[in-house]
C-alpha positions as CSV (number, residue, x, y, z in Angstrom):
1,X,-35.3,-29.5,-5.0
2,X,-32.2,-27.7,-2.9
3,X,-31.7,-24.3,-3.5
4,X,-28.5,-23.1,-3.6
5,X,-27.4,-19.2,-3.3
6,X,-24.5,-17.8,-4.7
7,X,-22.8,-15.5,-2.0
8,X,-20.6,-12.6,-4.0
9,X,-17.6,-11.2,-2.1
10,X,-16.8,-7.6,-3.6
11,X,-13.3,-5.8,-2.8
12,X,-13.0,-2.6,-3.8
13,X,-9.9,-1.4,-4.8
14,X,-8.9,1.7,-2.2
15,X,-6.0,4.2,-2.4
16,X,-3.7,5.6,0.5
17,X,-1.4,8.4,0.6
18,X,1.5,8.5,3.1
19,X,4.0,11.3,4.0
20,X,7.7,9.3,4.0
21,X,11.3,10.2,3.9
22,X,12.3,7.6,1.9
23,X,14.6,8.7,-1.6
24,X,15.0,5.9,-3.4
25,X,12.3,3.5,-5.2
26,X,15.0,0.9,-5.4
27,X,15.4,0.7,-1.7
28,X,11.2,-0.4,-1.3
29,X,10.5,-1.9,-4.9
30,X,11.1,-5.4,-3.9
31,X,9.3,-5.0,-0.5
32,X,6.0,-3.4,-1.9
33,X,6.2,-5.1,-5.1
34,X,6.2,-8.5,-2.6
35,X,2.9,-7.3,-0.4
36,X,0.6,-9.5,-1.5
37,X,-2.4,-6.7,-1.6
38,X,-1.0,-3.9,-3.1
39,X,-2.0,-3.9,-6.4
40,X,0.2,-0.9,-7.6
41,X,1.9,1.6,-5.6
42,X,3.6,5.4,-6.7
43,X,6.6,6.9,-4.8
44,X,7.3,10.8,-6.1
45,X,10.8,11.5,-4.9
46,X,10.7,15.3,-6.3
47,X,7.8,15.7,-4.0
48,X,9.1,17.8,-0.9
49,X,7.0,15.2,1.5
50,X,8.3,11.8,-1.0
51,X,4.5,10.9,-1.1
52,X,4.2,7.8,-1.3
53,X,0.9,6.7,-2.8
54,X,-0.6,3.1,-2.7
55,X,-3.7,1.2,-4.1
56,X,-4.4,-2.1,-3.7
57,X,-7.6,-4.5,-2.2
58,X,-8.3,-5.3,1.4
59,X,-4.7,-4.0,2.7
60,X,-4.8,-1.7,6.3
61,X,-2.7,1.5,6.7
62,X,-1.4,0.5,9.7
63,X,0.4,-2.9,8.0
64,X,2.0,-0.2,5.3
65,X,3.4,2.1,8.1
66,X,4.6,-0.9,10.2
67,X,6.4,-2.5,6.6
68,X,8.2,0.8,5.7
69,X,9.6,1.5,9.6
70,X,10.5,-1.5,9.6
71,X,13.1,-0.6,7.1
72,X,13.9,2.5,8.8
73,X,11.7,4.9,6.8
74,X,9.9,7.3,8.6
75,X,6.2,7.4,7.3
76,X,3.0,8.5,8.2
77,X,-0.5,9.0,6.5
78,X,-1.3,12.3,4.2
């Protein structure tokens, strides 16, 4: 008889908080709402450094940074 094993990928879901200057949701909520690994995301305008706060599976810091310049945001992690 053939064994077969089961192989079980687990992603755990992580959370990343980012310094940025941007000061309107409506100016990234079609671009992070469109990133395939961000599973929710948080930006607190009120905040003096407009954290912006993302959680998701498998995603880098380095693709969110690259994303929000891209739109002429400054950004960096907190």
């Amino acid at each position: 008889m053939k064994e077969i094993k089961w192989f079980t990928k687990v992603f755990l879901m992580k959370t990343a908080k980012f310094k940025t200057n941007i000061d309107s949701e409506a100016r990234v909520k079609s671009l992070l709402d469109s990133y395939p690994l961000i599973k929710e995301w948080k930006l607190d305008i009120n905040d003096p450094d407009k954290t912006l706060i993302v959680s998701g599976y498998s995603f880098s810091k380095e693709d969110i940074i690259k994303v929000i310049q891209e739109e002429g945001y400054m950004i960096q992690p907190k």
